[in-house]
NUMAR-615446 format. One record per atom (N, C-alpha, C, CB): z, y, x; residue in one letter. Coordinates in steps of 0.05 Angstrom, whole numbers, plus 5000, padded with zeros to 4 digits. Last residue first. Glycine has a CB too. Example, Ala and Ser with C-alpha at 12.3 -4.5 7.8 and 13.67 -1.06 7.14 Angstrom:
// NUMAR-615446
514249555257S
514349795273S
515750015258S
511449885282S
515648865264A
515649105246A
515649345264A
518149115226A
// end
This chain:
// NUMAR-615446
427846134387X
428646274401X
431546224409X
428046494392X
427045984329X
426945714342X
427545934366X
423745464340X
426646404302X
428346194288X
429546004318X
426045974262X
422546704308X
425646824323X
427246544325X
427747084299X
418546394305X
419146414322X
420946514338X
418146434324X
419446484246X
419646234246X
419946174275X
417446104232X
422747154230X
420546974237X
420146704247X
419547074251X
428247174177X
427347154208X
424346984210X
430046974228X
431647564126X
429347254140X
427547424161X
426447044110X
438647564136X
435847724129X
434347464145X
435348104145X
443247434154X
442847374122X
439947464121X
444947544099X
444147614210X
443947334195X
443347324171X
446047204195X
444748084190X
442848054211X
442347824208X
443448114236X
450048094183X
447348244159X
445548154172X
446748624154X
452448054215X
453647774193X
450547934169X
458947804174X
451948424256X
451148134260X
451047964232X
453247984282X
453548864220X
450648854231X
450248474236X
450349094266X
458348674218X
458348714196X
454948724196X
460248954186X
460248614288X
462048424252X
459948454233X
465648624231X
458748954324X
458848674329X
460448454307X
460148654356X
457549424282X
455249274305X
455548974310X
455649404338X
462749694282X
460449484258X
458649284269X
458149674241X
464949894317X
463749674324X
463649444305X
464849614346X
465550414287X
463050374307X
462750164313X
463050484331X
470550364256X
468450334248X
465250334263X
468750484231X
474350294311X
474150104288X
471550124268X
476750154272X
472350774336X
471950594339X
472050284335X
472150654347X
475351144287X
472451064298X
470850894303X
472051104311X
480451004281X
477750894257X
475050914269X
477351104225X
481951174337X
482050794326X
480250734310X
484750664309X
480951744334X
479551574356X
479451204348X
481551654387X
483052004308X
480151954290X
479251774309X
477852224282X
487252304330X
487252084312X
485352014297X
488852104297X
484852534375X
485652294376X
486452144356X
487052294388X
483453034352X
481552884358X
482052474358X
480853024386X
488753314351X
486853184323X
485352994326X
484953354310X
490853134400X
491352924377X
488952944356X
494352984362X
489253664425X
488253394428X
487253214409X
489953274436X
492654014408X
489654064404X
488553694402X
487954284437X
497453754423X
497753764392X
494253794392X
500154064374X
497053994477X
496653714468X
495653574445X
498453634468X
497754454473X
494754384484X
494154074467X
494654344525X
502854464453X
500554654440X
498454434452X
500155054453X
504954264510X
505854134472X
502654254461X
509954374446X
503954604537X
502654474544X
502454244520X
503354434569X
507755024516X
504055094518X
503254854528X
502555364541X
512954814524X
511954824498X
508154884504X
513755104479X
512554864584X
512954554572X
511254614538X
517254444570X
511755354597X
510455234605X
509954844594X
511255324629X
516655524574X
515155664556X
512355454576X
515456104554X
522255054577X
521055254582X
518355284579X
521655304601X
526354964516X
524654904541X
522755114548X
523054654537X
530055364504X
531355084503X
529154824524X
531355004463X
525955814499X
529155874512X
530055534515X
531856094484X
523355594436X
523355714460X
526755904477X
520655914454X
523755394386X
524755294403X
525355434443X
523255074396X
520155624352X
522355674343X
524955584374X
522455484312X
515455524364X
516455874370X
520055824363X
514456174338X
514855014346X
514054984368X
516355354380X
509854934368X
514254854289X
517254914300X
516655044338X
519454554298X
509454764272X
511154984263X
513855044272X
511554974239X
508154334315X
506954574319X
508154804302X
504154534314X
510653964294X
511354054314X
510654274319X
511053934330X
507753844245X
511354004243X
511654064274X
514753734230X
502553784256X
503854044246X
507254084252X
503254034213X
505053204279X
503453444298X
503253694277X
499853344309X
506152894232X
508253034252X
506753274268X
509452804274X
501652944202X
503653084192X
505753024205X
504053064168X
498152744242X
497952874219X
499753094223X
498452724197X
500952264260X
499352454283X
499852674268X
495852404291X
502151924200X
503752024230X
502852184250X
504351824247X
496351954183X
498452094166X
501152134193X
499451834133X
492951634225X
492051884226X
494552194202X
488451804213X
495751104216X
496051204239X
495051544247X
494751014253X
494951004162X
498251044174X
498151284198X
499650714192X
489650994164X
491051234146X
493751164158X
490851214107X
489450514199X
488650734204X
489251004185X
486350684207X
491550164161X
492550174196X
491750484200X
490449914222X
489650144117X
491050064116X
492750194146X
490349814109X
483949844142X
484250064131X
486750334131X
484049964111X
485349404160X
484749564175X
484849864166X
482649484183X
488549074120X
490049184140X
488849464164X
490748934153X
486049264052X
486249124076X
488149294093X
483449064089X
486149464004X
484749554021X
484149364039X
485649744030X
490249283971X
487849283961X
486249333977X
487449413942X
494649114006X
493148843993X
490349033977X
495848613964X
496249614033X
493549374046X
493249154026X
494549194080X
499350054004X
495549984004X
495349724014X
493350194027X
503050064036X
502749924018X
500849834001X
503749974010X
501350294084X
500749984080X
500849974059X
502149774090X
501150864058X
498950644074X
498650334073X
499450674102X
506950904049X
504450884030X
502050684036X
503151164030X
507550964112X
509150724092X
507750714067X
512550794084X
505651434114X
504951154128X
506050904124X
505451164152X
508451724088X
505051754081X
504951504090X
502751984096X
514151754111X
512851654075X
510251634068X
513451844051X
512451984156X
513251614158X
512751554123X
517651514171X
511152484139X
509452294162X
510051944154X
510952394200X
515452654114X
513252644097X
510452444121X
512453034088X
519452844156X
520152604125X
517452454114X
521552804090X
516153074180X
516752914193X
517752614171X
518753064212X
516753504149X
512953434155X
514553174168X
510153704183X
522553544140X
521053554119X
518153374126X
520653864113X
522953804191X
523353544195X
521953384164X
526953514201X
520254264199X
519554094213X
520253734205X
520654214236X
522754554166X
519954484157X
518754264174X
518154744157X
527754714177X
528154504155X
524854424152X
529954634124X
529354534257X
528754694227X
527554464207X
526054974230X
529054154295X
530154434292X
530154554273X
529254584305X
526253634293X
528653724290X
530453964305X
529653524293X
521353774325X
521953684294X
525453724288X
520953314290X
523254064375X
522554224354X
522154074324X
520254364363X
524953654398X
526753764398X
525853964377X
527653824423X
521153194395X
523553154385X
526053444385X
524552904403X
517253514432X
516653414409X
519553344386X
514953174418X
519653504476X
519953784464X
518853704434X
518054044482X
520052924487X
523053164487X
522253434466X
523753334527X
514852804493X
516752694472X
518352894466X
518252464478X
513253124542X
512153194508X
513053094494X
509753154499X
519153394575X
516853144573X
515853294542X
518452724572X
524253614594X
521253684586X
519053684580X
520653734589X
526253164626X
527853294601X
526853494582X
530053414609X
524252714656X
522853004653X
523453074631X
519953054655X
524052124699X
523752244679X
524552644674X
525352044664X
518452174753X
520452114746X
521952244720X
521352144766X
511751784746X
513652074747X
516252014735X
512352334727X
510651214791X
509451454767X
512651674764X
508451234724X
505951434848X
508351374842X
508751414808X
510151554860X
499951214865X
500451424868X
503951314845X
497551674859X
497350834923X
499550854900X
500251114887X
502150764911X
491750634938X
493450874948X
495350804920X
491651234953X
491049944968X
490750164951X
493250404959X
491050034918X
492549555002X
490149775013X
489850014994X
486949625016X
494149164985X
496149255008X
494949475013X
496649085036X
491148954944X
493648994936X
494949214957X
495048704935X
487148674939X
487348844957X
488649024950X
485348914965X
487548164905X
487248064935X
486348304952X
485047814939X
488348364856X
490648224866X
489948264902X
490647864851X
482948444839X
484748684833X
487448664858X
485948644796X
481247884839X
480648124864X
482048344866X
477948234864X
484547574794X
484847684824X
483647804844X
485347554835X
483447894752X
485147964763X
486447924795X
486147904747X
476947744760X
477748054758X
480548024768X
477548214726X
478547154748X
477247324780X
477147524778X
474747294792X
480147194702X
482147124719X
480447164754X
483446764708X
475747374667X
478547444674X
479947424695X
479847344662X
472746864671X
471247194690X
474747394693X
467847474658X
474846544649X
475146484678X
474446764692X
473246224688X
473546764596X
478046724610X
477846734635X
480446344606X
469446744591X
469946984586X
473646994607X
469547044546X
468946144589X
467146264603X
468246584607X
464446224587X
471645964540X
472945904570X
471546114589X
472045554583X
468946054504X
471246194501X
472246264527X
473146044487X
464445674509X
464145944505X
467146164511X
463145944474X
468645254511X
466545284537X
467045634537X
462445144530X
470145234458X
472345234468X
471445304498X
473744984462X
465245264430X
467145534420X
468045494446X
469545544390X
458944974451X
461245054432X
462945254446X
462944814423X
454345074488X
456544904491X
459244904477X
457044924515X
450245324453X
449845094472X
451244994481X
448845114489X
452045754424X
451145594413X
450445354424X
449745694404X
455445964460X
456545884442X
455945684432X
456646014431X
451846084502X
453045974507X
455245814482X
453546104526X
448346494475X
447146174478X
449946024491X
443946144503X
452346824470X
451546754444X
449946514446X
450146974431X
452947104519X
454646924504X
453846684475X
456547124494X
448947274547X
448846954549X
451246874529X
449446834583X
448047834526X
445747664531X
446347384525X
444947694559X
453448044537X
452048064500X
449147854503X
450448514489X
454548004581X
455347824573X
455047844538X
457847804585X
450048384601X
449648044613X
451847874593X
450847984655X
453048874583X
449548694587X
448848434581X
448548674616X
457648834620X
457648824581X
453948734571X
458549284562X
456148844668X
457948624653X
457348674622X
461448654660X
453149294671X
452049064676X
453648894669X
451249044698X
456549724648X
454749694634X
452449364641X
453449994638X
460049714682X
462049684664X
459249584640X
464250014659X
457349904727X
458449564728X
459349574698X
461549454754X
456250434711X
454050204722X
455349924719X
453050254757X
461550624729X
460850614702X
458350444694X
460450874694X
461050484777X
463350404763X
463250394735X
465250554768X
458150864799X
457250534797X
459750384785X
456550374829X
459051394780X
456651304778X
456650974778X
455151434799X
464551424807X
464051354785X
461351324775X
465351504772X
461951424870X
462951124854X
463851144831X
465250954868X
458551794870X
458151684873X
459651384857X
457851774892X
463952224859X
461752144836X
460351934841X
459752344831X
466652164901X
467152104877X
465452014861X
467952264867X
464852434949X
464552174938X
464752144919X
465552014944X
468352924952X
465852994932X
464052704944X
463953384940X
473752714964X
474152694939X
470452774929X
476952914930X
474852685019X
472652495009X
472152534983X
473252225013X
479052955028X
476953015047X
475052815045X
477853035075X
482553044980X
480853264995X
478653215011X
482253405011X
482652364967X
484052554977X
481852804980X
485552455003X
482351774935X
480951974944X
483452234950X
478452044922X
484251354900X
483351274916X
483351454940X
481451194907X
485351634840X
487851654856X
486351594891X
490551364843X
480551424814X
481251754814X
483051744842X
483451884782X
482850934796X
479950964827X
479651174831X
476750874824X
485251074765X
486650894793X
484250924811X
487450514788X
482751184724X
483851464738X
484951344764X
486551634720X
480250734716X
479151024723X
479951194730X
478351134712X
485250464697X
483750424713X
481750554730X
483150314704X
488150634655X
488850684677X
487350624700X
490850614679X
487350564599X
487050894607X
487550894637X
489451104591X
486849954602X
483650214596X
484050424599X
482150274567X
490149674603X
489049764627X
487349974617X
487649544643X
492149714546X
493649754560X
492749834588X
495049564559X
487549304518X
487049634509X
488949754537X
488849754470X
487348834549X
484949034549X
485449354541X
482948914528X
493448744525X
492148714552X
489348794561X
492148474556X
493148764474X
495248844486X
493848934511X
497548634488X
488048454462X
487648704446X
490348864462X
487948654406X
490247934475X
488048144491X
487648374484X
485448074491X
495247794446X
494447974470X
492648034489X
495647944480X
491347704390X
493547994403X
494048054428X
496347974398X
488047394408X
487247594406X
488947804407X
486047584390X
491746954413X
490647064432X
488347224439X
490546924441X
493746994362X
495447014381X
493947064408X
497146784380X
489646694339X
490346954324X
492447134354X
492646854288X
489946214361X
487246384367X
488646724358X
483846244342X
494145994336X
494546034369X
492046144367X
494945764392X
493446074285X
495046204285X
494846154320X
497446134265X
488445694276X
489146034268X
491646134281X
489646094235X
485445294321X
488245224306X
488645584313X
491144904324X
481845154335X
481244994315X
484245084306X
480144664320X
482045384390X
478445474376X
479445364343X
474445184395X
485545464425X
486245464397X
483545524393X
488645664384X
482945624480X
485145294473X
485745224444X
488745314487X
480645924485X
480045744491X
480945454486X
480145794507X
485246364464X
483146244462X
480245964457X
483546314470X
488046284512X
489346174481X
486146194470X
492246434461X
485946384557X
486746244548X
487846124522X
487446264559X
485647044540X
484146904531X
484146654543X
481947004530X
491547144541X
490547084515X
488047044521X
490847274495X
492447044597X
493346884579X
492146934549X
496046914580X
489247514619X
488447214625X
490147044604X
489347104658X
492747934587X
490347914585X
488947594589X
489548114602X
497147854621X
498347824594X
493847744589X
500848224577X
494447984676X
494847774667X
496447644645X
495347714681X
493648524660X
491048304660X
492748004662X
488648354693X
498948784652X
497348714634X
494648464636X
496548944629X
499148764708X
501248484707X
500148464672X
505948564716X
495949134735X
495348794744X
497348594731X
495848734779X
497149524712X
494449444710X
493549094717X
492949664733X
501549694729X
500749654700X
498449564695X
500749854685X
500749704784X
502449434761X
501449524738X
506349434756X
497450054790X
497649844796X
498149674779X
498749834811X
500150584762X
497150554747X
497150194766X
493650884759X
507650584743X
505350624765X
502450484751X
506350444796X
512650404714X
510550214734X
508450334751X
508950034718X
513250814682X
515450694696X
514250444717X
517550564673X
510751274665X
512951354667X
515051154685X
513551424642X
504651144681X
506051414677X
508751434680X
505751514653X
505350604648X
504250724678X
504950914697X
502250804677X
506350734599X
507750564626X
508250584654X
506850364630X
503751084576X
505651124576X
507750944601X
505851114550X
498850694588X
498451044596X
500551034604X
497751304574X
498850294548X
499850314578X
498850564601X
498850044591X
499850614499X
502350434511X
501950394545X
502450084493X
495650764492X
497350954484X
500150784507X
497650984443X
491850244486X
491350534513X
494650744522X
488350854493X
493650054439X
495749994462X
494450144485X
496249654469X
488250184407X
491250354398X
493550354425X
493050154367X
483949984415X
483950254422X
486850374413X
481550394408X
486249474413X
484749474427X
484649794431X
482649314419X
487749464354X
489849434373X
488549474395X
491349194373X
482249534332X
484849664327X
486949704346X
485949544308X
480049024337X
478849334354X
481149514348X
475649514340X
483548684313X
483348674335X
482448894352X
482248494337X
481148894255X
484548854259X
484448844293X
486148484241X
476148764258X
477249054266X
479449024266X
476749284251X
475548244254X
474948424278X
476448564282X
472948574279X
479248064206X
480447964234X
479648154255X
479547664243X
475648284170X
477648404170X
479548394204X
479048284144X
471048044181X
470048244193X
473548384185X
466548374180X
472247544167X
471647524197X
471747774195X
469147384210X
474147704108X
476247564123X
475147624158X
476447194111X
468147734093X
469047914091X
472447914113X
468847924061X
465447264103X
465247474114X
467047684115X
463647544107X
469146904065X
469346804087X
467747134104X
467746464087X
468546914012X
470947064027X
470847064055X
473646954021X
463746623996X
463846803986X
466247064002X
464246683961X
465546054018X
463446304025X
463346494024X
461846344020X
472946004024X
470946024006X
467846154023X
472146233980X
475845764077X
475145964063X
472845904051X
475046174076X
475245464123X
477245324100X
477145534084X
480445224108X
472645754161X
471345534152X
472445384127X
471245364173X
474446074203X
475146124171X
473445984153X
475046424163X
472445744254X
475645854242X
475945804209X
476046244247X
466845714243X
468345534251X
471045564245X
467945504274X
463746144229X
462245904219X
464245694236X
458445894229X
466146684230X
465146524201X
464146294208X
462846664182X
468346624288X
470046714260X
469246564237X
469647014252X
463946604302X
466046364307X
467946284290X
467546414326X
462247094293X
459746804288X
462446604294X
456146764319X
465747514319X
465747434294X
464347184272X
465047634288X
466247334374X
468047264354X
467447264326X
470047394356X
461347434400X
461147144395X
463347134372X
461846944423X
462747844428X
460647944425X
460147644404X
458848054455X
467847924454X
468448064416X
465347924414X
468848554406X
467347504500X
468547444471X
468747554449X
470347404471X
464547944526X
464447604517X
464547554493X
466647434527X
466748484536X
464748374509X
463748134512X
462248534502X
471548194563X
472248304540X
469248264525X
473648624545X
468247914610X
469947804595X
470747944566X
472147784612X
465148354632X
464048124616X
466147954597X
462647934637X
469848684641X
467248784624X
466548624611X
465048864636X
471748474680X
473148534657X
471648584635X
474748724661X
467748444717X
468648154710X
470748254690X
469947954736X
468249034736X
465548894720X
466248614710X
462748844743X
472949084751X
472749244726X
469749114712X
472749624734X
472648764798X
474948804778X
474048884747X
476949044789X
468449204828X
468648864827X
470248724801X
470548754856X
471249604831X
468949554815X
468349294808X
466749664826X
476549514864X
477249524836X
474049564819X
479549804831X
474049254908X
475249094897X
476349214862X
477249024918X
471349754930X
469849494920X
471149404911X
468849314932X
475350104944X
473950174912X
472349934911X
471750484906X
477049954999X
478549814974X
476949904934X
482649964979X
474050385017X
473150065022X
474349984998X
474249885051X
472551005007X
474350835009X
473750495006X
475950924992X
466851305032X
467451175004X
470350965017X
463950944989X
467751645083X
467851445078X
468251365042X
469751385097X
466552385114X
467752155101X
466851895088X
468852255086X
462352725133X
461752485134X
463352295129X
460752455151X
464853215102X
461853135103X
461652765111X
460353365131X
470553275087X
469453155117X
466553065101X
471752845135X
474253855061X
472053585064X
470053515087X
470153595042X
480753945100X
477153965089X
476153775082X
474954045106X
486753955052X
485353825072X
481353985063X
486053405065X
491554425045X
489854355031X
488654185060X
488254615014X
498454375041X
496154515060X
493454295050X
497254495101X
502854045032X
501754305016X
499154435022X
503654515020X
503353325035X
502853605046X
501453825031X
501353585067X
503852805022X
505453125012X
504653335021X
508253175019X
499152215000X
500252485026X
501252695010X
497552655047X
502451674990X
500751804983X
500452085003X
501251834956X
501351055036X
502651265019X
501551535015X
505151305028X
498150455010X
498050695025X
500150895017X
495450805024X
500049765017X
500050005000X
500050255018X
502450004981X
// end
């Protein structure tokens, strides 16, 4: 492990600096994560309906695969939140990165191993959806960390091929999964995506001593929770929007038998952002003197954020129609006699 440098004094850029060596091993990493994750969403839902939820009516049986998807894309863009927060506050972008992948290698083991039995497949979609979403805010910024002043206008170069790998794994594994499904069943198909796993995690693993660490932060009585908690509960409007956040989201579910869970998930999750992020923001003036005026403006910036962020799960819960609701349409429409046999 490298340590990081303190020095106040700015470094030059060295024209002929070095792409850091150890960025092979986290591109390397991040492309065998690639294939592995759209492996398996790219095959789950055809597995879903024509083997799992097979003890379902026809008639229910689409609808049930494309509930299971997004229930999974869900958790997949929701636990970012969780290992940001880890990383950040008590493990560092490393560990959090290498001890999720291997929560990650275990669920798609389960996988592999529960093709015929719901409740261990169900299980090892949770924690991939734990373990994929959890590395995703930290990985890019870990290859951020790599660089110092005097190499940092590299950069681009290797986010250029970083983002390149992220697109040649997901490529290749929307290409062969689907013959692989169909040519060596579920439990192969399944396997195929676990093993790319577990060589992402260990190359991640086998240059361990060479990365730059950057430390994560020590705690901060001025954190965005703190000031968040300190202005909902300061006044009677704040906490009111705060009463009214968890009662919207408790509404929510109670929706899910007519809606579903995905649905269901996402009005919770956009009524809490909601209508806590106003109350914070009406209490935000009220609080000043208790933190300082650099903590609350950065609350402000944040709160900007969120709107965005809470449209970020349905989004991408409803963007990856593509691989549930396009595929299961795509099948039902007639095909040329030479797609057939393709």
């Amino acid at each position: 492990m490298k340590e990081v440098p303190t020095s106040d004094v700015p470094a030059v850029p060295d024209p002929k600096a070095r792409i850091p060596h150890q960025i092979r091993y986290i591109i390397g990493n991040e492309g065998c994560e690639r294939f592995s994750f759209y492996g398996m969403r790219n095959i789950l839902t055809v597995f879903l309906v024509t083997s799992l939820l097979t003890y379902l009516p026809d008639a229910d049986r689409a609808s049930a695969a494309k509930d299971v998807f997004h229930t999974f894309v869900i958790g997949v863009y929701f636990f970012p939140l969780l290992g940001g927060w880890l990383a950040d506050r008590f493990f560092g972008k490393y560990n959090t990165i290498f001890w999720l992948s291997l929560v990650y290698c275990l669920g798609q083991l389960c996988l592999a191993l529960f093709v015929s039995n719901r409740m261990g497949f169900y299980v090892g979609l949770s924690l991939i959806a734990l373990g994929s979403g959890g590395i995703k805010p930290c990985v890019a910024s870990f290859v951020g960390d790599q660089f110092d002043q005097t190499n940092k206008h590299r950069a681009k170069v290797v986010f250029d091929a970083f983002y390149w790998i992220i697109n040649f794994g997901s490529f290749f594994a929307s290409l062969l999964m689907p013959i692989f499904l169909r040519s060596l069943g579920p439990g192969i198909a399944f396997g195929i995506p676990g093993v790319l796993m577990f060589i992402s995690t260990a190359v991640l693993w086998i240059a361990r001593k060479q990365y730059v660490m950057v430390p994560p932060a020590p705690p901060n009585p001025h954190s965005f929770l703190n000031v968040c908690r300190t202005a909902l509960f300061s006044g009677t409007s704040g906490r009111a929007l705060a009463i009214t956040a968890a009662a919207a989201a408790i509404g929510s579910f109670l929706l899910m038998p007519k809606f579903g869970f995905v649905i269901a998930a996402c009005l919770a999750l956009v009524a809490v952002i909601g209508f806590g992020g106003i109350g914070v923001s009406l209490q935000l003036e009220a609080i000043r003197g208790r933190h300082p005026d650099e903590a609350i403006a950065g609350v402000r910036s944040v709160l900007r954020v969120l709107v965005l962020f809470a449209l970020v799960t349905p989004f991408w819960s409803l963007f990856d129609q593509k691989a549930s609701t396009w595929v299961l349409q795509a099948d039902a429409m007639a095909k040329p006699s030479w797609f057939q046999h393709w």
